[in-house]
N, C-alpha and C positions, 0 to 999 in steps of 0.2 A: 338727584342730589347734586351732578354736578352742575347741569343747568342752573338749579338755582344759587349756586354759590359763583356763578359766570353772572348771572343779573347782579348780586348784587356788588359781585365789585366792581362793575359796568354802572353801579348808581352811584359808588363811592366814587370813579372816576372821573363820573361828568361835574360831582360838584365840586370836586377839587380842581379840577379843570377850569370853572367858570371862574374861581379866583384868584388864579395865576396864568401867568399867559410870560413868553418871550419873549426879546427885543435883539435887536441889532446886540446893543451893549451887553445886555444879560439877556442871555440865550435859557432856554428852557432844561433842564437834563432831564429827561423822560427816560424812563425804567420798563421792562418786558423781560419777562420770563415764561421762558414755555416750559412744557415738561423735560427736552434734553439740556435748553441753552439757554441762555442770556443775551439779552441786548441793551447798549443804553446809548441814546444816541442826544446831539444839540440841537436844537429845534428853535427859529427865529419865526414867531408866529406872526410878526406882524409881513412878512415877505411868503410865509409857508413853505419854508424850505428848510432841508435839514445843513448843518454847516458842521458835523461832523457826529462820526457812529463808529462803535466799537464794539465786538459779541465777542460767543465763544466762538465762532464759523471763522471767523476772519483769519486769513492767509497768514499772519505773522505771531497771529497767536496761538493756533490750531495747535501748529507741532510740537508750542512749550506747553500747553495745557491738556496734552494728553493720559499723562499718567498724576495728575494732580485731582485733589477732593473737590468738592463745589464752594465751597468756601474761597479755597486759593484760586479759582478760576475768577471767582464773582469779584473780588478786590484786583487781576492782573487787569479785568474790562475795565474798572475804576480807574485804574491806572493809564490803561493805553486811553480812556476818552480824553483822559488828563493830558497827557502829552498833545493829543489833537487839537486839544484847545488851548495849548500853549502857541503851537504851531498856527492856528489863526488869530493869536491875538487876542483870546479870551483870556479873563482871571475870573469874571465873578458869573454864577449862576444863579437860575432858581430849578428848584430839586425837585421834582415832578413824581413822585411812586406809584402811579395809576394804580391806587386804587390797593397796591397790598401793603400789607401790614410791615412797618417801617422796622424789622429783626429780620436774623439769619442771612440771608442773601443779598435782599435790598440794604440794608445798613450797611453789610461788605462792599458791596457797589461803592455807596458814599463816601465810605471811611477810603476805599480805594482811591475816588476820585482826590478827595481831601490831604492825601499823604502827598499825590502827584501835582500837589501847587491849587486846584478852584477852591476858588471860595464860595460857600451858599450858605 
């Protein structure tokens, strides 16, 4: 069961993938979740490098997201990717949810990023 629900949003992925891509200027915001944590990081695909990443792991936010729901966790990563990308010079993005369904966590994400200044 889970295998197959890992194919297909590894099909929904790729083709959402083929029609967006990042740049220097608007950078990619790509979305991951596992079963404990979150991730969402900037992604300039014409270079392949990341130019900034925010989770729940990360050092400055670990210790205030510890006694918080996943909700509140999934909009502070919103948040601090948002800062990061103030901090280099980003405002606008493209919004990347490989692949899952655009409620609960991932929307948190967005709406996180979206309070904290990116636009997509």
């Amino acid at each position: 069961m889970i295998n197959r629900e890992i194919k297909k949003r590894d099909r929904i992925r790729r083709r959402v993938r083929s029609k967006i891509s990042g740049s220097t200027e608007r950078p990619r915001l790509s979305v991951f979740k596992s079963s404990k944590h979150l991730y969402a990081q900037l992604v300039d695909d014409t270079t392949a490098t990341t130019l900034a990443h925010a989770s729940t792991l990360s050092p400055d936010l670990k210790t205030d997201l510890s006694d918080k729901s996943g909700m509140e966790k999934a909009k502070a990563v919103g948040m601090r990717i948002a800062e990061l990308a103030k901090e280099a010079n980003i405002s606008t993005c493209v919004f990347d949810r490989s692949g899952y369904a655009y409620h609960g966590l991932v929307k948190e994400i967005a709406d996180g990023a979206r309070e904290g200044g990116l636009k997509f």
